[in-house]
N, C-alpha and C positions, 0 to 999 in steps of 0.2 A: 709761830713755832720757832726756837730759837737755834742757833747755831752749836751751841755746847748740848740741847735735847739730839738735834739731828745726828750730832756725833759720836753722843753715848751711845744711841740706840742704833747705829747704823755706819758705823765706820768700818767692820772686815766688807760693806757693800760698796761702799764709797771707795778703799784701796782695791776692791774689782779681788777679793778674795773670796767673796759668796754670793750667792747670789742674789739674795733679797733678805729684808729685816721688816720685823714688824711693831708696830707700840704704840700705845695709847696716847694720846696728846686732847688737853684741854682748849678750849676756845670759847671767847665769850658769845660768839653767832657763828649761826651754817656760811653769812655772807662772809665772817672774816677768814675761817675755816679755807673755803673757794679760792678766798686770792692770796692767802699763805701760801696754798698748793701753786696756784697757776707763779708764783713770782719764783718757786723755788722748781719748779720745771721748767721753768723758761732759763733761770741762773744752770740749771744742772743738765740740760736736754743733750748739750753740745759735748756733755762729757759722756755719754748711755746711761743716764740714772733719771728713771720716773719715779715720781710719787704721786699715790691714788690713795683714795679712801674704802678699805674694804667695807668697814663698816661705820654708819654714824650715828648719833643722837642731837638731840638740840645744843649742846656742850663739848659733845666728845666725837673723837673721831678714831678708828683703827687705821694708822697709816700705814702704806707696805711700801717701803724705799726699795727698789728694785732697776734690774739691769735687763731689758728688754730680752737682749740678744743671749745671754747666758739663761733666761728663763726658756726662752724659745729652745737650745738647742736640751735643758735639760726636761724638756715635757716630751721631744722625738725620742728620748731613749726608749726600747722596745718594754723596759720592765715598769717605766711610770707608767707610758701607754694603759699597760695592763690592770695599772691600780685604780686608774682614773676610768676604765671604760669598766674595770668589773665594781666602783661604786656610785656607776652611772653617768659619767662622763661622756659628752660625742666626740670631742679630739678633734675637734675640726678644723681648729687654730687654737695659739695661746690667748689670743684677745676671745675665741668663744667657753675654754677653760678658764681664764680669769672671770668673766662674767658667772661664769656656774659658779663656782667657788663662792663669791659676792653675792648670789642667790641664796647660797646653802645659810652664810655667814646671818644673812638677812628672818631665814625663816628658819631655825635649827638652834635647839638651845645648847646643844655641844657644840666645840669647835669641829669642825671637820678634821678626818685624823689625817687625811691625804696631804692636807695643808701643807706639812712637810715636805711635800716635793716643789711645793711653791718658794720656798725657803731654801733651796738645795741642798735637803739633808739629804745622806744618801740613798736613794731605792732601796734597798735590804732593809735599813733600820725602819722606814716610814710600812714598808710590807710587813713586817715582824711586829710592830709597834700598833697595827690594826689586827692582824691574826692570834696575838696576845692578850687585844684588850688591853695596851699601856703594860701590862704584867711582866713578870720574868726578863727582864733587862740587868744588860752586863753590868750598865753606869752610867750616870747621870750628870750631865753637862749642859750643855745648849739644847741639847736633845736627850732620850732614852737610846742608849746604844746598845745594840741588839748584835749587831756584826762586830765588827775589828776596832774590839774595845782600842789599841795602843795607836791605830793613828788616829782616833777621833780625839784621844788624849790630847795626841800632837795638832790638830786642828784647833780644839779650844783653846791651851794653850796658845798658838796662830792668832788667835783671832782676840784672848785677851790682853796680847801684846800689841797688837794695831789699834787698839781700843784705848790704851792706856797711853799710846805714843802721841796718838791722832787726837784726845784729850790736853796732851799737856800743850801740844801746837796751835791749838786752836785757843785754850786758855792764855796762852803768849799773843793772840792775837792773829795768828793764820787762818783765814777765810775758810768757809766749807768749799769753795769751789774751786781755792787752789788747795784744800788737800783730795781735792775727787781726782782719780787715773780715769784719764779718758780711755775711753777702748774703741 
């Protein structure tokens, strides 16, 4: 997994703007797949950024670049709680909500639509965006925005200015692990 992939697909997580990113990554074996993860958690651990495989195949892998402590405190808010235990969730901890997720992902030919809260889209949009069925949305960005179309605006925007900045630094040669904000 290369450093300009990690970075297109995962830079507003790496500047500690979001909370997690997700994306498909090729690989010629599950062996090399394993220690791409383990060398790029071991390089990243020390800044709060894991990366795991949600899901995989003999080639492919769904990575989810993520920020431990920002996942953790966005699954105690009262209103994901509520999205995660009314589509079956125990909420027991983030590592036994991550596991379910990785269950779902595993047996479920949709993506789960909660997923969103794993992502730190906002709670409204991910509640609206399952009680809609995907339907009747403000506008269409990184997500289906259902609440406060103008700062999810300002968000995108956000997020594809650190993308593009975090891009050109790393094509100059700046490491992913000195453009990651430790938290």
């Amino acid at each position: 997994m290369s450093e300009e992939m990690i970075v297109r697909n995962s830079a507003p997580t790496l500047a500690g703007l979001k909370t997690a990113n997700l994306f498909n990554c090729s690989f010629d074996s599950e062996r090399e797949m394993t220690a791409s993860l383990r060398r790029w958690n071991e390089a990243l651990s020390g800044k709060g950024i894991c990366m795991i495989p949600l899901r995989k195949s003999a080639k492919r892998a769904l990575v989810y670049v993520y920020r431990p402590g920002k996942l953790a405190k966005d699954l105690l808010d009262p209103r994901a709680q509520e999205i995660l235990r009314s589509n079956g969730y125990s909420c027991k901890s983030t590592n036994s909500c991550l596991k379910e997720l990785i269950q779902r992902l595993k047996t479920q030919e949709e993506f789960p639509h909660e997923i969103g809260l794993f992502l730190g889209y906002p709670t409204e949009d991910v509640r609206l965006f399952i009680e809609n069925e995907a339907r009747n949305y403000k506008f269409v960005g990184c997500w289906k925005v259902y609440g406060d179309e103008a700062e999810a605006r300002k968000t995108f925007a956000k997020f594809k200015k650190c993308t593009d900045v975090y891009s050109r630094l790393q094509a100059k040669g700046t490491s992913v692990v000195r453009l990651t904000v430790a938290t």
